[in-house]
N, C-alpha and C positions, 0 to 999 in steps of 0.2 A: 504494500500500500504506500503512498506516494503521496506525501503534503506538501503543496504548493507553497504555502504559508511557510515552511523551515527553508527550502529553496530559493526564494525571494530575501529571506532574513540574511542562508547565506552568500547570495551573490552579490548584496549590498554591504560586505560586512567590511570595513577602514581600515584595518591593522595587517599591516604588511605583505599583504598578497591579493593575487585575484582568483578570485572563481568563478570559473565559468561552468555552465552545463554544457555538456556532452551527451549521446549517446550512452556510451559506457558509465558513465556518473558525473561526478565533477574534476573538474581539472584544474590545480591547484598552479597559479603561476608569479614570480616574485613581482612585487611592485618595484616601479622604476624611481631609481633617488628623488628625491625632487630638486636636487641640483646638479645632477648627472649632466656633460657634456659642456659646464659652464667653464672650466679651465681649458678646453679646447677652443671656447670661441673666443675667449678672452687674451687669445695669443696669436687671433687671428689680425691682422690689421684692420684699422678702424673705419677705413672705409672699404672695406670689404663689409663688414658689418652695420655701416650705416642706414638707414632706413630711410631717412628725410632729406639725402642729399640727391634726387630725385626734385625734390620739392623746393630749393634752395635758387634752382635754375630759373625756376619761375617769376619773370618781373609783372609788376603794375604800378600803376599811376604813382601811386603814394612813395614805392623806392626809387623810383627814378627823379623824380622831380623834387617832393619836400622831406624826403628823410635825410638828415643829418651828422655828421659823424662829430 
């Protein structure tokens, strides 16, 4: 017999791994750091990694004409 209700409780459950349902039962899988890969990128150059220099390029009215340095 098969409770949906335990099933649900464990596939939601926060502490250090996942569970998934399978066929076979559940499949137990580690959770990923939550700061896993942040020394890799953080040695990566900056603009490589920059998001908003895309957006940097972009002129109007107000930097051309009345902004100021």
């Amino acid at each position: 017999m098969k409770s949906r209700a335990n099933v649900s409780t464990l596939l939601s459950w926060p502490h250090g791994f996942l569970i998934e349902e399978c066929e076979a039962g559940l499949l137990l899988k580690p959770r990923a750091k939550p700061r896993a890969g942040w020394s890799s990128a953080f040695r990566k150059p900056a603009s490589a990694r920059d998001e908003t220099a895309p957006l940097r390029s972009i002129k109007n009215k107000f930097d051309e004409a009345e902004w100021k340095w």
